[in-house]
N, C-alpha and C positions, 0 to 999 in steps of 0.2 A: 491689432491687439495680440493675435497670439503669432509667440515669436518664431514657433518654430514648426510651422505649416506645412513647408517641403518636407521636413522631417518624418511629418505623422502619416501626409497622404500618399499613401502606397495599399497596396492589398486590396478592399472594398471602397475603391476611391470617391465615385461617385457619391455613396453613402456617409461617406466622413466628410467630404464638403459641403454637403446640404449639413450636417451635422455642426459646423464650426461655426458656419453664416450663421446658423438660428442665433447659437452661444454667444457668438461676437453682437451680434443685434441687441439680442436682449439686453445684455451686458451695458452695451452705450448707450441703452433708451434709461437704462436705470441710472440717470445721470444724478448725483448729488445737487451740486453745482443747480443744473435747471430744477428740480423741484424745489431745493430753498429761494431762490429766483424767482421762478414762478408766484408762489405763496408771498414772497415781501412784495412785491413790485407794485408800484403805488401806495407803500407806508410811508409813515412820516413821524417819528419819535424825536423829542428832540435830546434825550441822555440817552445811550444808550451801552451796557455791557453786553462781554460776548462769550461763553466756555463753550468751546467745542472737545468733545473725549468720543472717539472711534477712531474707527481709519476711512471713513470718510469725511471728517470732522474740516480739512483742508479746502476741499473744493467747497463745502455746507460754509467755512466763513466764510471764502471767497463771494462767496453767492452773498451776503449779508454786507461785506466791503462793496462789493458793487452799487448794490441799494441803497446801501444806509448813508456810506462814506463818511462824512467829518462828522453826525451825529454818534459815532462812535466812541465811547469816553476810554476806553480802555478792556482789551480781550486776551482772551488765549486759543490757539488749538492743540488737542494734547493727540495724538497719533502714533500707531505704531511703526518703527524704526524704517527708513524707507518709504514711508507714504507721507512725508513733509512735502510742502511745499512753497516757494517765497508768498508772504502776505504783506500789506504798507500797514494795516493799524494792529493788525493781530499779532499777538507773539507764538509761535510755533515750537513745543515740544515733543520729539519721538523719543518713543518709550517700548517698554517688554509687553510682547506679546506670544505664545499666551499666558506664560508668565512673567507679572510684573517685577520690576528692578525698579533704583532708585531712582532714575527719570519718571517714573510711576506716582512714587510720594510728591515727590516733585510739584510734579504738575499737577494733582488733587491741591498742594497748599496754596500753588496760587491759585489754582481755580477759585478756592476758599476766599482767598484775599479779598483775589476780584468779588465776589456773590455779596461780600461785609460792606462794601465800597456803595452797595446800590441801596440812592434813598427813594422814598414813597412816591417821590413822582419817576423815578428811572422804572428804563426797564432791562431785564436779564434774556439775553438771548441762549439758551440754551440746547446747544446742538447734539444729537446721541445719536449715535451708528455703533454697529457692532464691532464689539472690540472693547469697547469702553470699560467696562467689566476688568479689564489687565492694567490698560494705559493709564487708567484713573484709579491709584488706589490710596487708600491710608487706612492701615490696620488699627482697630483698637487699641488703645491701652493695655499695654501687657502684654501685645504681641507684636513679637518682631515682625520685618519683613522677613525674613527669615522662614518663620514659621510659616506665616501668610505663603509665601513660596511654595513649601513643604507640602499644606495644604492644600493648593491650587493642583502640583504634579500628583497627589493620591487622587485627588475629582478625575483627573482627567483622564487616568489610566484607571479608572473603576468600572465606565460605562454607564455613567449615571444620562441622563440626560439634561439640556443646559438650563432646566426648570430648577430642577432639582442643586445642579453644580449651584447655582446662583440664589438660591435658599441659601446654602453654606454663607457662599459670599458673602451675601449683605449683614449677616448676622454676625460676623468678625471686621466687618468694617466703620467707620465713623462717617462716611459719607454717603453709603449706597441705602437703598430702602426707605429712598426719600428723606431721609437724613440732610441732604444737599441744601436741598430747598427752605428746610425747614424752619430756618429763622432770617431769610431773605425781608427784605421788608416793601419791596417795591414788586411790581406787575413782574411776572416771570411767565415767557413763551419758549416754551419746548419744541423745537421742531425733532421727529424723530422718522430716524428709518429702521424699518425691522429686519432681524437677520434671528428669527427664533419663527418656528413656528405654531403658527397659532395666533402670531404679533400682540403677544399679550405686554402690556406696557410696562407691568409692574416686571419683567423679565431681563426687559432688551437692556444692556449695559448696567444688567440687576435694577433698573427703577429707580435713578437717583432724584428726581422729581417727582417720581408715583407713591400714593399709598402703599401699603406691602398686606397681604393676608395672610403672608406667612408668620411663624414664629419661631422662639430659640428650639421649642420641642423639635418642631417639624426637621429644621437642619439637622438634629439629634437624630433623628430615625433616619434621617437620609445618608449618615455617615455610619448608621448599625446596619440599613441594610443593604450598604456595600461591602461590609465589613472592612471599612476601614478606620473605625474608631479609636482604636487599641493603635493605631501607627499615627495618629494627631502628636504635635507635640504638645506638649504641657498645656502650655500657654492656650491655645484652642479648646482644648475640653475644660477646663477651667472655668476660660469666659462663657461657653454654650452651658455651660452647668450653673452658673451663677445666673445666667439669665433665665433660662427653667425656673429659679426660685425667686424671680421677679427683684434681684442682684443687678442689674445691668440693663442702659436702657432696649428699649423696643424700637423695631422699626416702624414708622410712619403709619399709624393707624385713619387717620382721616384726608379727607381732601379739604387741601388749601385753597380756601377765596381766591387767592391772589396768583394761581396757578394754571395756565390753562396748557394739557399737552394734546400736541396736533402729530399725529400717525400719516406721514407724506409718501412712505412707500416703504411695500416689505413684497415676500416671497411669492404673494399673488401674483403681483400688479410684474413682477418680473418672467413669470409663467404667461402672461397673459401678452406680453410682449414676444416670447420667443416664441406663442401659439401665431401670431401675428405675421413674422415673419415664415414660419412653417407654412401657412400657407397659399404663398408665394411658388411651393414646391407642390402640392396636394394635399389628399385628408390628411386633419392634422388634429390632435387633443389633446388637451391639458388631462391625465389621469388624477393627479393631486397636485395639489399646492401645499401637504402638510404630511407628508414622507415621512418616516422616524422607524426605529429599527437599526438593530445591529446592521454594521455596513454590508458583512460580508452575505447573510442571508438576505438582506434586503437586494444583492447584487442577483440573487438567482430568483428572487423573485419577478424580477424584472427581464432578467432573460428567460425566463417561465413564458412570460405575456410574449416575447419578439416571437418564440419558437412556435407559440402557439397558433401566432397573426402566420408566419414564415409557409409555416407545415397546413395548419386546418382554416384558415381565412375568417377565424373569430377572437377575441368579438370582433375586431376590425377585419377589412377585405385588406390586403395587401395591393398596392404602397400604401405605406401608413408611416405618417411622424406621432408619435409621445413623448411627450413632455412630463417633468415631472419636479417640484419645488419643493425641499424642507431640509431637512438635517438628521443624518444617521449618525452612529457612535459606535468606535471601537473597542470591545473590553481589552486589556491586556494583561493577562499574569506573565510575570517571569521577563527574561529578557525576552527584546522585541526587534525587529531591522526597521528600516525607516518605510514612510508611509501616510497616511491620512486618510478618513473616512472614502474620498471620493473615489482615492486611487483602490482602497480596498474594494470598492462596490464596484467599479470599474473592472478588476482582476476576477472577483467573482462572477461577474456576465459574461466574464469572455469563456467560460467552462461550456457556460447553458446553450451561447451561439456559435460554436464550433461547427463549420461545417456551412452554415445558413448564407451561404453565397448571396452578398446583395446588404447584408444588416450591419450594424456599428450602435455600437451607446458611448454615448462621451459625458463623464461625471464629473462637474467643476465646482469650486467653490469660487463666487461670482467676486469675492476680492482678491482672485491671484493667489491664494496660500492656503492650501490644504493639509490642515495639519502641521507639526513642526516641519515643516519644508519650504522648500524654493521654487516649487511647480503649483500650478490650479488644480490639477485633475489627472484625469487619464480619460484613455480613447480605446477602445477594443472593436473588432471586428471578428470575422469569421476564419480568421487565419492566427489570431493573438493566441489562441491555446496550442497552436503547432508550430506556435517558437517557442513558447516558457512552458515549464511544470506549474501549470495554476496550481496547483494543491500544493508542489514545495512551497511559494512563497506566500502563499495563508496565512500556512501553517506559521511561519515565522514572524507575520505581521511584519512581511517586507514588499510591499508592495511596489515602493517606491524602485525595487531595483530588480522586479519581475517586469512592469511595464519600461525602466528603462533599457532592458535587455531587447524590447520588441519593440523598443521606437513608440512606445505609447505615451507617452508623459505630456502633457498640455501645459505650456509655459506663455504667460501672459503679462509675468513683472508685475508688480503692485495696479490694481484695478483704479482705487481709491473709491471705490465701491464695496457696499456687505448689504446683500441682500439675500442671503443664504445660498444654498447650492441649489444647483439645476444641472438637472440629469435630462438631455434626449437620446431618442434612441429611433433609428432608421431602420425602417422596416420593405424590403425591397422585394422582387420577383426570384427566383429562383436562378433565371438563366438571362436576369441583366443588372445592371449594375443601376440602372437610370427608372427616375422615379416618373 
């Protein structure tokens, strides 16, 4: 899985190979594919539709084509650009991620088509992984894609976080916030995977078959207290201001009879896999499974805790593996270099373990794509600060070309997984390299 292994392992080598095994473990235990699998096997429906929207949405039909086969009346999978892959009954769409484009609308219409097509005795298979939230979109009335665009790049350079992003979301869209679902008329099964922490349902791919408890206000304050209200185009404060005055509909306020959504795996169950494998090496702990914070302070807080195990043998005795599962967020004003949460939190720990002969933290996001890029993560050890200026590329929110000046960058190509990110971090003797 990750491609470029001889590249990374040099310096604390020892410690970045127990480091990549967990990564790569965990990564392939959180298989799509096998938990939809798992869960159908031995159903028997006889109509059956299919939408799948994430970027694990491919291998989730796949897993359903297997099961179901010619009970299948007619499906889609919508996917971000790169993570398709052949299906015999399913139709496959790649789309923009993280911002949507018009393969986005796209595949929201015929997702639609398909949901209008299913009567009272079918049933709707409805597959979510993160991502969905982009690859699946259609804006309200009155707003462009365009805008919707516009929109999505001010959330995402705000540092909101993706509770908050995704209040906006569903509240400018015609489909999200349980909207999807809403005039379905036959039996509708959600399989979902979470890539949000906290696996709150009404969240993951904004909740297109969930209740919503949010409202138009709530998005309202969520874009005053980024300050980024005043840079909405038109058309967005508009619709959020006519829904305030009860102008425009609401999202999803009740649960539907006819709806049942089943949560098949999120950022635990993928912490709980890479503690599994860890050890295989010695002690080993899941510290959280619900991470959040700015990347780049969250990076020294974590190299806090190595130095601490490194230097005074608490709270853990060294060797020690930590583990650690969720989702941090980069603010950025002004221009920025390239980059992603993980690679940020990644560049920041290599400041804290400078020097800690024996330690490594390696920060991925478990679908292969961190941020607007083409790598997973990054990988730091005790030697990463005395090849780059960590504080030059911080400072510039250029991560991506700090760790690839030091060989750090973790490349694994589309996972077709999203189970949020997982951060370990190797914690070794002083004067060996071996755990």
């Amino acid at each position: 899985m990750i491609k470029n292994r001889e590249e990374i392992l040099k310096g604390d080598v020892e410690a970045k190979r127990i480091a990549l095994e967990v990564v790569e473990y965990a990564i392939r235990k959180a298989d799509p594919y096998a938990m939809v699998y798992d869960f159908l096997k031995g159903s028997n429906f006889e109509r059956v539709y299919v939408v799948g929207i994430g970027k694990a949405s491919c291998p989730m039909a796949k897993a359903v084509e297997d099961v179901l086969g010619d009970n299948i009346e007619e499906g889609i999978a919508v996917t971000k650009h790169g993570y398709g892959m052949p299906l015999e009954r399913i139709e496959v769409i790649e789309a923009g991620h993280p911002i949507p484009d018009e393969n986005s609308v796209e595949g929201a219409k015929r997702g639609l088509e398909i949901a209008e097509k299913v009567r009272e005795e079918d049933l709707l298979i409805v597959l979510i992984s993160g991502g969905g939230s982009s690859v699946f979109a259609m804006p309200e009335d009155g707003i462009t894609l365009e805008d919707k665009i516009k929109t999505y790049e001010l959330l995402l350079k705000s540092g909101a976080r993706i509770h908050e992003i995704n209040t906006v979301r569903k509240h400018i869209s015609k489909i999200k916030g349980g909207k999807f679902v809403k005039n379905v008329r036959g039996k509708v099964l959600a399989l979902i995977i979470s890539d949000v922490v906290g696996d709150d349902l009404e969240v993951i791919a904004s909740g297109i078959t969930v209740k919503d408890p949010t409202t138009f206000k709530d998005a309202y304050e969520v874009l005053k207290r980024y300050g980024i209200w005043d840079e909405l185009p038109e058309s967005v404060r508009n619709h959020i201001e006519l829904g305030m005055l009860g102008k425009r509909e609401e999202t999803l306020k009740e649960d539907l009879q006819n709806v049942e959504n089943v949560l098949i795996c999120g950022t635990g169950r993928v912490c709980e896999f890479a503690l599994e494998k860890a050890r295989e090496f010695g002690n080993a702990y899941i510290i959280t499974s619900t991470l959040e914070g700015e990347a780049r302070h969250v990076g020294t807080v974590i190299g806090s805790i190595v130095e601490e195990i490194w230097k005074k043998d608490r709270p853990f005795e060294k060797p020690a593996i930590l583990i650690f599962g969720g989702e941090t967020t980069v603010t950025i004003r002004g221009k920025a270099g390239r980059g992603g949460p993980n690679q940020e939190l990644a560049l920041s720990c290599a400041k804290k373990i400078a020097g800690l002969r024996g330690c490594c933290v390696v920060a991925v996001d478990t679908d292969g794509t961190d941020g607007p890029t083409d790598v997973a993560g990054g990988i730091v050890d005790s030697y990463t600060a005395e090849v780059v200026d960590v504080d030059e590329y911080l400072s510039r929110h250029d991560a991506y070309e700090g760790l690839k000046r030091a060989g750090a960058l973790v490349v694994t190509g589309p996972t077709r997984t999203n189970v949020n990110s997982l951060i370990v971090a190797v914690v070794c003797g002083s004067s060996s390299t071996e755990l």
